[in-house]
Residue, then its C-alpha position, 0 to 999 in steps of 0.5 A: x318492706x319499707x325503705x327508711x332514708x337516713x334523713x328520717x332517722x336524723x330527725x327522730x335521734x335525740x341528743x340527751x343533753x339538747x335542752x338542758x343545761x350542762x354541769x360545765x354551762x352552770x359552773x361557767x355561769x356561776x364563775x361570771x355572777x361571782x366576778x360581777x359581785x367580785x368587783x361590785x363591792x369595791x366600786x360601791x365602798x369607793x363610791x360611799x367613801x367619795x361622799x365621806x371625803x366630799x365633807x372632809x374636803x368642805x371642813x379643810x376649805x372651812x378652816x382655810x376661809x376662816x384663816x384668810x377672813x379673820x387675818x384680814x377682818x383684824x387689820x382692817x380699819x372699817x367692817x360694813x354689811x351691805x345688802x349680803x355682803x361683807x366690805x372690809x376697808x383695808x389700806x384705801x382698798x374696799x374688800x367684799x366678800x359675797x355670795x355668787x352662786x353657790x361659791x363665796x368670792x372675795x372681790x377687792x375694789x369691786x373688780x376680780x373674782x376670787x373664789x374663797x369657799x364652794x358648795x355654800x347655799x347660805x351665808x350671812x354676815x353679821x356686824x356686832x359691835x366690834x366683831x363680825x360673825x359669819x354664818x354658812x350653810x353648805x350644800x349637805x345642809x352642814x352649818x358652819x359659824x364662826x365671830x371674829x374680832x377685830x384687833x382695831x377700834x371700829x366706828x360704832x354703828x348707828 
């Protein structure tokens, strides 16, 4: 007779679950996929609604400039465009406004930097006749324009 150790005869019993899934790892599973796809949804509309509110934002700085450059475009005595920039005389004071990077600062008496509209990759000024007409281009390729008059009689241009 042959004497059988209990070692051998662990080696040999199989486990009938040992290498496939159970009902129990398959729902837990699921349960991890369905709360990564759960949460993936609101962080993927806050990231679309990011760059709709990116455009909202450059529209209200838009109207802000415009409110701030018109006021003083019509007080002022004398508007020139030199090289890029816009200089305003107003009250013996010299008011640029310039392109400085991708921002447009207002700088009085050429000292200070004050910013006035970001994002901007193009801007131009104009002078024609008796009024001023600002051209913008944004970051997103988005053109702003607008032509302002001047309340006061300008000297005429050369």
């Amino acid at each position: 007779m042959m004497k059988i150790h209990s070692s051998q005869v662990l080696k040999t019993v199989r486990y009938p679950n040992e290498k496939a899934f159970t009902l129990l790892e398959v729902l837990f599973a699921f349960s991890i996929f369905t709360m990564i796809v759960f949460f993936m949804f609101p962080v993927i509309q806050i990231i679309l609604d990011n760059k709709d509110s990116n455009g909202r934002l450059q529209n209200m700085e838009w109207d802000v400039f415009c409110s701030q450059i018109k006021r003083e475009i019509r007080i002022s005595s004398k508007a020139e465009v030199i090289s890029g920039t816009l200089v305003l005389t107003l009250n013996n004071e010299k008011i640029s406004y310039e392109k400085y990077g991708s921002i447009i600062r207002r700088r009085v008496n050429s000292t200070g930097h004050e910013t006035i509209l970001q994002n901007v990759s193009l801007v131009t000024f104009t002078r024609i006749n008796n009024s001023v007409k600002i051209f913008v281009k944004d970051v997103w390729e988005k053109e702003y324009s607008v032509v302002v008059q001047s309340y006061i009689e300008w000297v005429p241009l050369l």
